[in-house]
N, C-alpha and C positions, 0 to 999 in steps of 0.2 A: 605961638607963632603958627603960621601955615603953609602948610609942608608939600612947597611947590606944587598949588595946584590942584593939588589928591584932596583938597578942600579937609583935611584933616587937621583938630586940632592939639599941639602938643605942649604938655606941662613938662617940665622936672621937677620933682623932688629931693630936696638936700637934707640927708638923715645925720644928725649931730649924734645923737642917744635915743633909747629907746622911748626916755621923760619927754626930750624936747620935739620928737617924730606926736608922741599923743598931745602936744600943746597945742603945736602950729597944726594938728589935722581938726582939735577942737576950735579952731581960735579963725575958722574963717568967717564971717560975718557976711562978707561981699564976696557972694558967688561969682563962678565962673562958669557962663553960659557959652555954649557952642549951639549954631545956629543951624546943624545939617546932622543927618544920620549918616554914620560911614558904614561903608560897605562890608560885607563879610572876609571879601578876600585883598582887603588896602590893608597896608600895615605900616606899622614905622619901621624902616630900618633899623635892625638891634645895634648896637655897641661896638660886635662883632658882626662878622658875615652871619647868616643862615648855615646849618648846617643840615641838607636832605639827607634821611638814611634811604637806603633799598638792601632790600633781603634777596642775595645771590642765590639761585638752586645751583649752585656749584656745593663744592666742596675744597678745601686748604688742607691740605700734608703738609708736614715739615718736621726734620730730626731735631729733635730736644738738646740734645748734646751729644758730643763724638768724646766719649766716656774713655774709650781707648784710643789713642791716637792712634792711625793709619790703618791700613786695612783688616787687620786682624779684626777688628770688633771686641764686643767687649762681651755679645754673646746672650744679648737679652733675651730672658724666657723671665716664666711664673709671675706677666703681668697677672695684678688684682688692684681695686678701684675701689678705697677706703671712704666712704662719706665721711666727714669734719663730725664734730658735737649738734645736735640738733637740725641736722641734714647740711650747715654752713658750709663751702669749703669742701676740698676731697684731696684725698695724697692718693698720688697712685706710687702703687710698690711693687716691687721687681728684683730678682735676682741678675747680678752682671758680675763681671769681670775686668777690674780696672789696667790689669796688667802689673799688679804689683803684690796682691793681698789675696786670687783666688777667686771663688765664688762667692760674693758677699751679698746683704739684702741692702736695697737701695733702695730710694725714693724721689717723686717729685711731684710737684705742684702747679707743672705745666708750664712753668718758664725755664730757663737755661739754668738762672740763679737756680732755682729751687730744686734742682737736681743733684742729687747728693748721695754720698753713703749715709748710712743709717748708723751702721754698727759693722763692726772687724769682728766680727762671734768668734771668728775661728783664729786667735793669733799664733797658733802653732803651724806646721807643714801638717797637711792633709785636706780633704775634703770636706765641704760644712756641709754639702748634703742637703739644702738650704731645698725644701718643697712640700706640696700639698696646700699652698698658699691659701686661707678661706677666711674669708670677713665673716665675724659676728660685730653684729652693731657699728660701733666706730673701732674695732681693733682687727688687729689684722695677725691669725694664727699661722703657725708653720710650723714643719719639725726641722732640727739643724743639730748640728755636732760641732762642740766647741775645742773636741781634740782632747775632752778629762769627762765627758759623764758618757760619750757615744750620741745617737739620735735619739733626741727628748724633744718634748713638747713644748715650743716656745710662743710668745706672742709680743707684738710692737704696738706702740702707739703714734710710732713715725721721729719718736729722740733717741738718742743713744742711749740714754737712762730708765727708758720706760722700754727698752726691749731686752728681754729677759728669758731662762727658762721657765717655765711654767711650775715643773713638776720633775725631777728625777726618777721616772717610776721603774726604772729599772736601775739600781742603781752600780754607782760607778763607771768602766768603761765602758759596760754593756749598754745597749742597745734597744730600746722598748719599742722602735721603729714604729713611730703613730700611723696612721692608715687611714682612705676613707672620711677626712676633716668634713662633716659636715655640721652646719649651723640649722637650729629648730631654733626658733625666739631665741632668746641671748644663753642659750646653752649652746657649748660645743659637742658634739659628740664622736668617738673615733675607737678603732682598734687598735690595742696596743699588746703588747709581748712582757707579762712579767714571770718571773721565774717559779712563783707559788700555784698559777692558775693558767700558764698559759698565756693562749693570744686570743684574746675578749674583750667584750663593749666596754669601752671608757667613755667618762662625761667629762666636763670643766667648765667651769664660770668663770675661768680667768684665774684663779686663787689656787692655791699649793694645796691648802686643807678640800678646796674647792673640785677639786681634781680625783676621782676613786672609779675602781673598780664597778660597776653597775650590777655584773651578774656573773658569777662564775656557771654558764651555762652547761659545759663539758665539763664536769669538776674534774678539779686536778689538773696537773702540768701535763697536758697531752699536746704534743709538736705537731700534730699532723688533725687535730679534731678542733671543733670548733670556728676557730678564722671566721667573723662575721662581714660579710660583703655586703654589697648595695647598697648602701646606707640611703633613708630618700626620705626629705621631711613631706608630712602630710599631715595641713591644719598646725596644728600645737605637739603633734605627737613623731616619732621616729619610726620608719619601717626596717628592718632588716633582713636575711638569710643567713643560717648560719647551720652546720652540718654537729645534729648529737644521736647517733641511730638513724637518720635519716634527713634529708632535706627538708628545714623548716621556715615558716614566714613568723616574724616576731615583733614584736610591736617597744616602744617605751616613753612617759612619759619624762624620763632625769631621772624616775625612783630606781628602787631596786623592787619595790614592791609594786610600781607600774610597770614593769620590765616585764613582759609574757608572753606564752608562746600563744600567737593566731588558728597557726595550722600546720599539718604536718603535710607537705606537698607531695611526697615520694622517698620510698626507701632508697633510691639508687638513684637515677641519673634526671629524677623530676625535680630538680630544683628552681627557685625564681628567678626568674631574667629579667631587665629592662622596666626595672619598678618607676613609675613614673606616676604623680599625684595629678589630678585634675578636682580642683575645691578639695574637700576633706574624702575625696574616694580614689584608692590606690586602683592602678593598673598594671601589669606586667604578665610574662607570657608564663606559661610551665603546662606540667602535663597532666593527666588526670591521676589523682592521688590512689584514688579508688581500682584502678587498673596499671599502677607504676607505670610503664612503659609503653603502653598498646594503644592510646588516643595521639600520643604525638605533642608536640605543644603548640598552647593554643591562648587566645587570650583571655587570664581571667581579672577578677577585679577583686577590693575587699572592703568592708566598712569597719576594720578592726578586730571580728569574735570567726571564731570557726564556722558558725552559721551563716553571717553573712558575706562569707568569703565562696566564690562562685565561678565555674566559668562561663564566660561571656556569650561565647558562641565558636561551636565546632568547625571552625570555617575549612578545612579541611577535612571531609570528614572521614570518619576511619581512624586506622594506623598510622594516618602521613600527620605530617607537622603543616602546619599554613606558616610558622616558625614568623608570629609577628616579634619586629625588630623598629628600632628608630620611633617611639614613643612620644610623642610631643601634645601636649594642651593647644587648642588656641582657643579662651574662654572655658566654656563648660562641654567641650569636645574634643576627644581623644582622637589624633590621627595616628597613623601607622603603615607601615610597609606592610605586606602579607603576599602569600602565593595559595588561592586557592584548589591547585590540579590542573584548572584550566585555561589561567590568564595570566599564568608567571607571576611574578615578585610586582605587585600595582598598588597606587593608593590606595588604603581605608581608612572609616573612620567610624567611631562609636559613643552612642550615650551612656554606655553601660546595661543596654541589655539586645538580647538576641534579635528583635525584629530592629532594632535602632542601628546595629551593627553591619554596616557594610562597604560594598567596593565605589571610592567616588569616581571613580572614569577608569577605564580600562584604556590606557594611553597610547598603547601601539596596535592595539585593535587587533591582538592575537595574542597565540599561549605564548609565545616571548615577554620576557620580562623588560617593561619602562624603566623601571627605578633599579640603579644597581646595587652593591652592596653598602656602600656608603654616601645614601643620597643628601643626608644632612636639613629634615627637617627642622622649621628653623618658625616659631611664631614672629609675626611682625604685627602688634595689633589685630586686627580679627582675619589677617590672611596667613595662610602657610606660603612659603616657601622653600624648594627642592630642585634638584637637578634630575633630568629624566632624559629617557631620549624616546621619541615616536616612532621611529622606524622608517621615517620617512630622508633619512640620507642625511640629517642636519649637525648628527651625532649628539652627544649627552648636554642639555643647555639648562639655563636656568628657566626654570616655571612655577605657577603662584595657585592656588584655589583657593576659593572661597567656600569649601564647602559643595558645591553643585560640579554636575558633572560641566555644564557648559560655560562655568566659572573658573574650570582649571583647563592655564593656559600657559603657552611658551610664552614669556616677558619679551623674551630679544635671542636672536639668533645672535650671539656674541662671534662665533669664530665660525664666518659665513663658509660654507661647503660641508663635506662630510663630516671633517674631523671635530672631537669635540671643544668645547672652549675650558674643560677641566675645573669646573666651579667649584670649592669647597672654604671652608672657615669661614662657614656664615656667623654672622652677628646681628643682632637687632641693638638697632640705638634710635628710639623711643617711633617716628613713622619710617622711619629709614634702615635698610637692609645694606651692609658693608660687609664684601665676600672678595673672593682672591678667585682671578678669571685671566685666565689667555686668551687673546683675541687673535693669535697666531702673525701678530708682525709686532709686539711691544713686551713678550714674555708672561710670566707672572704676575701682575700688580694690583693694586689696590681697588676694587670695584664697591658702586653700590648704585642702587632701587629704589623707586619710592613706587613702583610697580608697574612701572607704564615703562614702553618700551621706551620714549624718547628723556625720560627718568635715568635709565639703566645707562650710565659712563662711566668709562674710568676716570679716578680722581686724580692720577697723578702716576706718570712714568716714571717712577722712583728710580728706577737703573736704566736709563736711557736706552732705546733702542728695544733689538730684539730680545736680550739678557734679562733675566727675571729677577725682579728683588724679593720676588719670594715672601711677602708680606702674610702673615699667620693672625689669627682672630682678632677683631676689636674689643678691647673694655673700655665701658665708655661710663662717664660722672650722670648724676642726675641733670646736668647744666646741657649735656652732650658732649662733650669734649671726650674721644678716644683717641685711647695708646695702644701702639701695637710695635710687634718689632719690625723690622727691614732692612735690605742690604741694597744701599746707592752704588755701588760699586765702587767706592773711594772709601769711605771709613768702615766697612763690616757691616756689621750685624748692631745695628745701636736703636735705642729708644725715639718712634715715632711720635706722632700725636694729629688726630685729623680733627677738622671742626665741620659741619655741615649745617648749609645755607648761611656763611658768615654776614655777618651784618658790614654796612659798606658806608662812609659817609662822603658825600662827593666823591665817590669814587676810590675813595681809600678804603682798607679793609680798619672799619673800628679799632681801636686801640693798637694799631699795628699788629691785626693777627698775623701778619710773616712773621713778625720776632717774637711775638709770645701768644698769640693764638685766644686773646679772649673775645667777646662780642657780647654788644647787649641784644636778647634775644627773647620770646616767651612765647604764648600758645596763641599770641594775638598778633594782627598786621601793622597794628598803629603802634608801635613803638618808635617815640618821634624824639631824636635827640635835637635839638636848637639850639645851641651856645655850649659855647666849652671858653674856660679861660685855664691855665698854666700860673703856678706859681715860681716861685724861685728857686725852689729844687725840682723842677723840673715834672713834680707830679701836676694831672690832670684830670681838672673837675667839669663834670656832665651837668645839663641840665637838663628838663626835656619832659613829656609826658608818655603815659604807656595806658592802654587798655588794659584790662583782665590780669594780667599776669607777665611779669618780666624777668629776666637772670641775667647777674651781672657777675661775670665768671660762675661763681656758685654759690652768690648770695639772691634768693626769690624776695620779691617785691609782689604782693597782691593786691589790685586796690579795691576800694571801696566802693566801689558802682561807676557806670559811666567809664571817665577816663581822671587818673592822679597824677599828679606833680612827682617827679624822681630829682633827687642828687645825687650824684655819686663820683668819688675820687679813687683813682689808678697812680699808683706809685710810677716814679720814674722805671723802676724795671718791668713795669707791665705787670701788678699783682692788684688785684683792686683791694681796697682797703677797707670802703665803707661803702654803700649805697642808702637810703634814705625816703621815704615817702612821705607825700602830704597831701592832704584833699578828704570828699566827703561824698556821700553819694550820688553826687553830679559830676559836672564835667569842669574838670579845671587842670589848668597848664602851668607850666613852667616855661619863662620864658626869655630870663636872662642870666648870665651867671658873672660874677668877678670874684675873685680872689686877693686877701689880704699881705702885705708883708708877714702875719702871723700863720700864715695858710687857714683864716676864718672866712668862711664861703658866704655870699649875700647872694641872695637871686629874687629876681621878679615876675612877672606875670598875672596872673587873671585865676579868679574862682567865682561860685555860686552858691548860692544856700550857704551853709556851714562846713568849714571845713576845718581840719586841724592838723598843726601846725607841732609837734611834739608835744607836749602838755599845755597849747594855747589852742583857742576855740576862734575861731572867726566868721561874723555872719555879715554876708554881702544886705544891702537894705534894699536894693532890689532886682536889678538883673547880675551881670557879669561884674565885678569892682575887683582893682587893684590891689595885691598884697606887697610886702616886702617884709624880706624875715633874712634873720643872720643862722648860722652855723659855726660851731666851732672846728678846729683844724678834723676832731675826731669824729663829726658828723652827729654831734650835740646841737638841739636845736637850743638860740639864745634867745630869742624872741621873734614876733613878729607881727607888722600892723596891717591896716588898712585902710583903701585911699577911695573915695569915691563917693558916689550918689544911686538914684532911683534907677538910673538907666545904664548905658552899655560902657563901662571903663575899666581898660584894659593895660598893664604895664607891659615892656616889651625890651626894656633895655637899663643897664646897670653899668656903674662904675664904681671905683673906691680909690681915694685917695692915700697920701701917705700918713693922715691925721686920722685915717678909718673912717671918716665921715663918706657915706655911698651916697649916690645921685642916680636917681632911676626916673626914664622918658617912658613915656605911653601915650594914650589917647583918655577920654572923656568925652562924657554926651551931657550938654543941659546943665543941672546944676552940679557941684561935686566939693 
């Protein structure tokens, strides 16, 4: 027929089976010629409306659950951001307070449903103690007291059955009080208290047998010797401190026979400070070993052996301390606080040697100190960020460098006039910086950056007004989705969650991020959703095509070249379920979707060249040609064909009856 005028011509096709769809597509004889070329941008109308996305630079807050009823709260701390099996998926986990059971470890999954208790560790009165929360790989460590062995070494996989103690290593009611959780590759490492050796490096892979002593470094049970601090992964390997005769730097790889001492930094007060990795070369400050106490501390570096353990540069020189503090990488560049004598406490930065090491702007432009004591270096991609104040009346605000002096700059005068806007609990979630800012008329609340001043807003007045909610660090998934805690001023202290630049369709925030917060989203602009149908529980199937790279809560889609066909279905509570791609090194669309009484998804649309279709191959015969392929409810592909000729045919709209037989309208050129 022809579709009002648009000089466009339209077919449908009625698909019985997959046998009887390759009969009648064999079994045309008498072509069907269209006598005109359609335009790039006529289309038929889909089945359903069009559905426009736009990508908001805003940002969505919103509390997860009110865990404790009424104002008390329930007292959220030790969020940590568990990735699923194979990056899928993410639980985030956190200790809370229901009001009923104590401090227990919780979890959630980013909707209301999915927030939960974990496990009751502790079913007796007393304290669980429940902290030092650290991901290795997909598990999430902690130490906790279940009221009969004291604090042991525990780990979750996010069920009540898979959270477990780890280890009794102190056994009984005592207490082996783990320390210092950190993760090197899928080893845990920590200091623990057992009563044969003291309080020294432990390891764990997870497993009871898996779990030992590393090194009785201070042999013997000595209370007050040994204690190894700073734990700081670098590469594949562990650094440490830890006091036998004197102030030492230690190295391990898991062994007891990779377990070794680096260097011996000072017999008395020269020990390491603020070890921080940059690629496989440690940093952190101390004093000269060679002079105990008479150079001051300064910053040195190590590459693992006594020899190549060095310091960096005298930047104070003499007796005084330049006392670098605040350590942070961004790439293969160490920045840092430091006070050279002359220009107070100011940024620097180093490559690891003496002429590479220096001051990047002298920020108030005299011996007054910019940076105070807790400026909260913070990488974002290849910028740092810090709070500073110039001197110039503005007080302490947020600012950014790149590196150059005339690349470090004030972002945004946040809390205009003297007083400062009190910036701190930076967070980087992946281009975006999320910090906690008073702008001195909305209190405390939730800010973030993408480094330009008209970037820099608050996201959200969580406690209405002047009152502060007090909002504390982001941990954010690989998808981006971060949790944090805050106080609205009506339920406490309870579990946030923020998304940034939510995706939007007509207007709406995608998937209803008010109620559960997900978005399809990825590292590219064309993520084009076009149709959506609902089935009869109420879940919701996507069609649509993406560029490069797409995330559908926290399942990655990457395609093939060009632009791919996406499916993907969201349960009625807002959890997505499946997502799905299809296509080939060109550019090909999705561009219809329905849904069965069995929840079995059909969609249509347009490809090029070869593409494929789950374990089916399809090649157009010469430009753009129609496809139509089934899915089952679980995002199994069941087949799919092809409809067309030499020239430009394109599907665009779909249906399904209650017999399951689908009807899909588009256009054609010429013959097909």
């Amino acid at each position: 027929m022809i579709n009002g005028g648009s000089m466009k011509t339209e077919k449908t096709l009625h698909l019985r089976s997959l046998v009887l769809v390759l009969l009648m597509l064999t079994s045309f004889t008498v072509p069907l010629l269209s006598p005109f070329e359609p335009s790039e941008d006529t289309e038929l109308e889909n089945q359903s409306q069009r559905y426009e996305t736009t990508t908001s630079d805003t940002s969505v807050a919103m509390m997860l659950k009110d865990i404790r009823l009424g104002s008390p709260g329930s007292s959220v701390s030790q969020i940590r951001v568990v990735p699923g099996p194979n990056g899928i998926g993410h639980t985030a986990f956190f200790k809370a307070n229901n009001g009923t059971g104590g401090d227990e470890l919780w979890k959630s999954d980013g909707t209301p449903e999915g927030t939960m208790l974990v496990k009751d560790i502790r079913t007796v009165a007393g304290n669980t103690d429940i902290d030092k929360m650290t991901v290795v790989g997909s598990t999430l460590f902690f130490r906790a007291n279940d009221g009969n062995n004291g604090t042991e070494l525990w780990k979750s996989d996010g069920t009540s059955q898979g959270t477990v103690m780890v280890k009794d290593i102190n056994s009984g009611s005592n207490s082996s009080a783990p320390e210092f959780l950190t993760a090197v590759g899928d080893l845990l490492f920590f200091r623990a208290i057992h009563p044969d050796s003291g309080c020294e490096l432990w390891v764990s892979d997870g497993t009871s047998s898996g779990t030992f002593l590393l090194k009785d470094i201070y042999s013997g049970a000595h209370p007050n010797n040994g204690y190894p601090e700073s734990l700081t992964a670098v590469g594949n390997n562990l650094y440490f401190t830890v006091y036998d005769a004197g102030y030492q730097l230690w190295k391990s790889n898991g062994t007891t026979a990779g377990t070794t001492l680096v260097k011996i930094i000072a017999s008395s007060n020269g020990r390491a400070t603020e070890l921080t990795a940059v690629g496989n070369t440690l940093f952190f400050s101390a004093q000269n070993p060679s002079a105990g106490t008479s150079t001051g501390d300064e910053l040195w570096a190590s590459e693992g052996t006594d020899s190549s353990t060095w310091m960096v540069k005298d930047i104070n020189s003499g007796t005084s301390s330049s006392s670098p503090k605040e350590l942070e990488a961004v790439g293969n560049t160490l920045y840092f606080k430091a006070n050279d004598g002359s220009n107070g406490d100011e940024l620097w930065k180093s490559n690891g040697t003496e002429s590479g090491t220096m001051m990047v702007k002298d920020i108030d432009g005299a011996s007054s100190s910019s940076l105070g004591s807790y400026p909260d270096l913070t990488a974002v991609g290849n910028l740092l960020f810090f709070d500073a104040d110039d001197g110039t009346g503005k007080g302490t605000e947020l600012w950014k460098s790149d590196g150059t002096s005339v690349g470090t700059v004030m972002v945004k005068d946040i809390r205009l006039g003297s007083a400062s806007s009190d910036t701190g609990y930076f967070s980087a979630s992946g281009s975006t910086l999320y910090f906690d800012a008073n702008d001195g008329i909305n209190g405390h609340e939730l800010w973030k950056t993408d480094g330009t001043t008209g970037g820099t807003v608050m996201v959200k007045d969580i406690y209405s007004g002047a009152t502060s909610s007090n909002p504390q660090r982001v941990f954010t998934s690989a998808s981006g989705v971060g949790y944090f805690k805050a106080d609205d001023g009506v339920n406490g202290v309870e579990l946030w969650k923020v998304i940034d630049n939510p995706c939007y369709i007509n207007g709406t925030i995608i998937n209803n991020a008010t109620q559960w917060g997900h978005c399809v989203g990825g590292n590219s602009e064309d993520v084009e959703v076009v149709s959506v149908a609902v089935d009869s529980s109420g879940d919701t199937y996507y069609a649509g095509s993406f560029g490069d790279f797409a995330l559908f809560g926290d399942i990655p889609l990457y395609s093939s070249g060009g632009s791919d066909i996406f499916i993907a279905k969201l349960s009625s509570n807002g959890s997505w379920q499946w997502a799905v791609k299809a296509g080939g090194s060109s550019s090909d669309h999705g561009k219809g979707i329905a849904v069965d009484s069995s929840g079995n998804a059909y969609v249509t649309g347009y490809f090029y060249g070869t593409a494929t279709f789950g374990s089916t191959s399809l090649t157009s015969s010469g430009s753009n040609e129609i496809f139509i392929a089934k899915l089952s409810s679980s995002g199994s592909w069941q087949w799919a064909v092809k409809a067309g000729g030499t020239s430009d045919d394109r599907g665009y709209g779909i249906a399904v009856d209650s017999s399951g037989n689908a009807y899909a309208t588009g256009y054609f050129n010429n013959a097909a």
